[in-house]
N, C-alpha and C positions, 0 to 999 in steps of 0.2 A: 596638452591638447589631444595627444595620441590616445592617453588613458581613458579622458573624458569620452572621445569619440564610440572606442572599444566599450565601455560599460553602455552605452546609449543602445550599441548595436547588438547587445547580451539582453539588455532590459527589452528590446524591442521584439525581438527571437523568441524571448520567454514569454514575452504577450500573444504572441501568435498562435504560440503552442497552446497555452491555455483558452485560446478563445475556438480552437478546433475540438469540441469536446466528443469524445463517443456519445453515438447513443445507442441504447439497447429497446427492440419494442419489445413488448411479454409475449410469449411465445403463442400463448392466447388469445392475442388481440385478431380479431376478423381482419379479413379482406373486403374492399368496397371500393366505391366510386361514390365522390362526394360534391353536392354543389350546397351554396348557399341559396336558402330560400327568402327571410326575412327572417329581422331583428336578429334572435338567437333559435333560428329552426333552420336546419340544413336536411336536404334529402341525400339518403344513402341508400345507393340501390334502388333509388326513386321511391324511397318510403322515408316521408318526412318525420323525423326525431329531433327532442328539444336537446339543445347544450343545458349540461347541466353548470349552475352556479359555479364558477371556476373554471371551467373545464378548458385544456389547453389543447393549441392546434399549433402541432412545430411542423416545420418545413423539412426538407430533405441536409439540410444546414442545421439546425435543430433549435432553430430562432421560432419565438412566437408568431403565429400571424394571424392575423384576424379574420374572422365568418368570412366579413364581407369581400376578403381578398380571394378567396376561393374561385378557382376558376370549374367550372362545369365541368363533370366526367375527370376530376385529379383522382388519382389512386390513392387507395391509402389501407392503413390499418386501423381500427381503432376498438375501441372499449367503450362499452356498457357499465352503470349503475345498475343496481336490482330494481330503480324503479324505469329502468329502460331510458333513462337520461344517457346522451353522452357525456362521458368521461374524460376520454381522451382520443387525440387522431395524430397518426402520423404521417406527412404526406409522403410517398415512397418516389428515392431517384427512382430514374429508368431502369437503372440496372436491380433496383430493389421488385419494381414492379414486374419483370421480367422473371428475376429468379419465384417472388409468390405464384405469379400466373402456370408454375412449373410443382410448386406446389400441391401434395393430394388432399 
C-alpha cells in the first residue's frame, strides 16, 4: 500500500512538472495591445489584422486560447506572416509586460 501510494505521488509530481512548460517568444516578436474584433480579425494597436490559417494565441500559462476570449487592451507580443497575417501572440504576465514596457 505504501509502495503504491509513493509511485502515485512520483507519477503525479512528474505530471506537473511536465505540464509547466517553458516558453520562449522570439526575440523579434513586436509589442501591442490586442482585442478581438470578429470572426478571426483582432485589432492590434487599433489596426485591425487577419489571424492567419493556424495561428496560435497562448496565454501567459502557455495554453491555447481562443480570439474570442481576448480581453480588450491584453498585452502581448506577437508575429507577422509576409503577407501581414498573424502568426502568432503571446499574451504577456504583468511582470513580462512590465519588463517589455522598459524595453528600447
Amino acid at each position: 500500500m505504501l509502495k503504491t501510494s509513493l509511485i502515485i505521488a512520483l507519477l503525479a509530481g512528474f505530471a506537473t512538472l511536465a505540464s509547466a512548460q517553458l516558453r520562449t517568444v522570439p526575440a523579434e516578436a513586436k509589442d501591442g495591445t490586442i482585442q478581438h474584433v470578429q470572426d478571426m480579425i483582432v485589432a492590434i494597436d487599433g489596426v485591425q489584422k487577419r489571424l492567419a490559417p493556424g495561428a496560435q494565441i497562448r496565454d501567459a500559462s502557455n495554453r491555447l486560447v481562443l480570439p474570442v476570449a481576448l480581453p480588450a487592451g491584453t498585452p502581448v507580443k506577437y508575429l507577422l506572416n509576409e503577407d501581414g497575417t498573424v502568426r502568432q501572440v503571446w499574451i504577456l504576465s504583468p511582470q513580462e509586460a512590465a519588463s517589455s514596457d522598459k524595453a528600447p
